[in-house]
Structures are given as structure tokens and as C-alpha cells.
N, C-alpha and C positions, 0 to 999 in steps of 0.2 A: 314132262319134267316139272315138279312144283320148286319155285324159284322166289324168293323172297329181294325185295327190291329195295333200299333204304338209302336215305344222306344222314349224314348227321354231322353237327358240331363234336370242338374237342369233347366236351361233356357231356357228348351223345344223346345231345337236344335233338329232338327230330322235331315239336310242335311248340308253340304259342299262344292261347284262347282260338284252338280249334284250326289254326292255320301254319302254315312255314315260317318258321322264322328271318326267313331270309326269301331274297329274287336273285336267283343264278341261272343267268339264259342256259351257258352250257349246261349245266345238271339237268334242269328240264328238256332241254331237247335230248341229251344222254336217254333221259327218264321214256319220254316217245318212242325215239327210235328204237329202241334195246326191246321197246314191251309191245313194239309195234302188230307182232302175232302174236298168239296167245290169246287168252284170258285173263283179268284182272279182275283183282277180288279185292275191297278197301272196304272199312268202317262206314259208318253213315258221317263223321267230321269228314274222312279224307274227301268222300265222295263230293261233300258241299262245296271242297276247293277244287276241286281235281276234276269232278262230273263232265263240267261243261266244256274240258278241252279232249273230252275221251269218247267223242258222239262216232271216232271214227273204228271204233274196238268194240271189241266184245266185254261189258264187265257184268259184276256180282256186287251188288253192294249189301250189306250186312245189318241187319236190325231186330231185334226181336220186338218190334213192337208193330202191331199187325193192321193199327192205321199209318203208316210212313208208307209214304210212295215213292219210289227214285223215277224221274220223267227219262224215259226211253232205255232203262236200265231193268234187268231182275233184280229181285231181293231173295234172298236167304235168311234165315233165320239163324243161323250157325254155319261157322267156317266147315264142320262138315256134312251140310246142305250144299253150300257150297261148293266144293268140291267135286263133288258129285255131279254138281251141274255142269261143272268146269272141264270136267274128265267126257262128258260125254261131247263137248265142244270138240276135239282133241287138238292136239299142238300144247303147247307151252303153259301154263297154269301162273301169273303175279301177283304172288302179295304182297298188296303196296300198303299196306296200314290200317288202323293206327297200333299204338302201343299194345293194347289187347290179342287183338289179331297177330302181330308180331311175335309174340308170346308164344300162343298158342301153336304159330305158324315153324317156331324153330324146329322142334323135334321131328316134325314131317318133313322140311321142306331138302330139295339133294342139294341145291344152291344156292348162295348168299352175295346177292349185287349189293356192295355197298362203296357210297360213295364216301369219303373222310372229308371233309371242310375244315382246314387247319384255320379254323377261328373260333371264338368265343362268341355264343350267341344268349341273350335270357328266353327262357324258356318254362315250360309246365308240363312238358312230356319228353320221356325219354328212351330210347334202343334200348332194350333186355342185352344183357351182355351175350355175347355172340362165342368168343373165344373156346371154351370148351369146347362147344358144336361143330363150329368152322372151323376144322385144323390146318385144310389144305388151303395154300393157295394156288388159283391155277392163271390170274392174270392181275397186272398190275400195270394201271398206265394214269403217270401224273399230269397235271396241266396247272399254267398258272395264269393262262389267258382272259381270265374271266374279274379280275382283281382280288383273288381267292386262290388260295393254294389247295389244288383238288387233287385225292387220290382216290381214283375208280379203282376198286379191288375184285375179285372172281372169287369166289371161295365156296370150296368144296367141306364133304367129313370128308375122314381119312377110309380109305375100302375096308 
């Protein structure tokens, strides 16, 4: 199953100069556990935050430019190189980012992990609107333990 994984502010900031804009233990550990099998596929920004906590997974990190090296990671050249690579891994397929990939990643993907952060963050990148794509919802669990009011959402298309 290709599964798209995302947080984002009211404004559907998801980035800041290459990074999150925010530190929420709960999201990240959500982010772990949830993507814990699988493959995960991210841009070369996300990879540079994200790389070094994912030595325990399998990813794909994304570049077209053909001196970048990701350390202990493959590269693709395009989400559907990627893919490809990812397909023959098998289990579960994440796309975690950034903005481009997300993009690209809505029309394929069958499910939509998205986390809501009811807060206002500043930001330079942001979530492709989703709502047309993702009609269904298939789960819903709030939390507000983290000093943040967080809504983990499941979402499917419609059959």
C-alpha cells in the first residue's frame, strides 16, 4: 500500500529553511512507530532532518543530481524510480516529503496519514490541499498531551 505521511500547522506549514517547524515528541514517535515497516521515500531537505533517526528502516531518498550521496541510504532519481525500488522491497511504501514529493505523491497514493497541529506556526513550505483526494475518513484519534492540540487522522479515496 503507498501511504503518504504528513503534520502540518493550521496553515498547512509542514517546513521552515529545510526543517519542521516545530519539536512534538508525540508526532515523531507517532511518525516512527506507524512507518516502523515499510519503506520510506523523502526528498533530499527531509532526508537531511529525518536521515539520521531512520538508520533503522529501509528508505529512498530522492535527488536528481547525480554527485549527492545519502550515507547508508539509496537514492532515486524520481518518485517513480522510486517506487519501483520500494515495490520490490514489499510491505508498506511512506511518503514522507517534502512539498514536491507530496505533490506528486497525492494522485498515487491509497492513504493519507495526517497529523493536524491546531497551532499557528511561520513557515516556507506547505501540504498541497488534500480534501478532494482524501474523502474518506477511516480514523480519528485526538490528543493534547504533548502542549499541542493534535488530530491523527486515516484517510482514504472514496471506492
Amino acid at each position: 500500500m503507498l501511504n503518504i505521511i504528513v503534520a502540518c500547522g493550521r496553515s498547512r506549514v509542514i517546513g521552515k529553511a529545510g526543517r519542521l517547524p516545530w519539536d512534538i515528541k508525540e508526532d515523531w514517535d507517532y511518525f516512527l512507530g506507524i512507518t516502523k515497516s515499510g519503506t520510506l521515500i523523502m526528498g533530499k531537505h527531509c532526508f537531511s532532518e529525518m536521515g539520521p533517526h531512520t538508520n533503522d528502516r529501509k528508505v529512498i531518498a530522492l535527488s536528481r543530481d547525480p554527485k549527492i550521496e545519502f550515507p547508508n541510504t539509496r537514492k532515486a532519481s524520481s518518485l517513480p524510480e522510486a517506487l519501483t525500488m520500494a515495490q520490490r522491497d514489499g510491505g508498506d511504501v511512506w511518503i514522507c516529503g517534502g512539498r514536491i514529493v507530496y505533490e506528486e505523491a497525492i494522485p498515487l497514493a491509497d492513504r493519507l496519514y495526517l497529523t493536524l497541529i491546531d497551532a499557528e506556526f511561520d513557515g516556507d513550505v506547505f501540504f498541497p490541499a488534500w480534501e478532494h483526494v482524501f474523502t474518506r475518513e477511516i480514523s480519528r484519534r485526538e490528543s493534547e498531551n504533548s502542549g499541542y492540540r493534535l488530530t491523527y487522522l486515516t484517510l482514504g479515496k472514496e471506492k
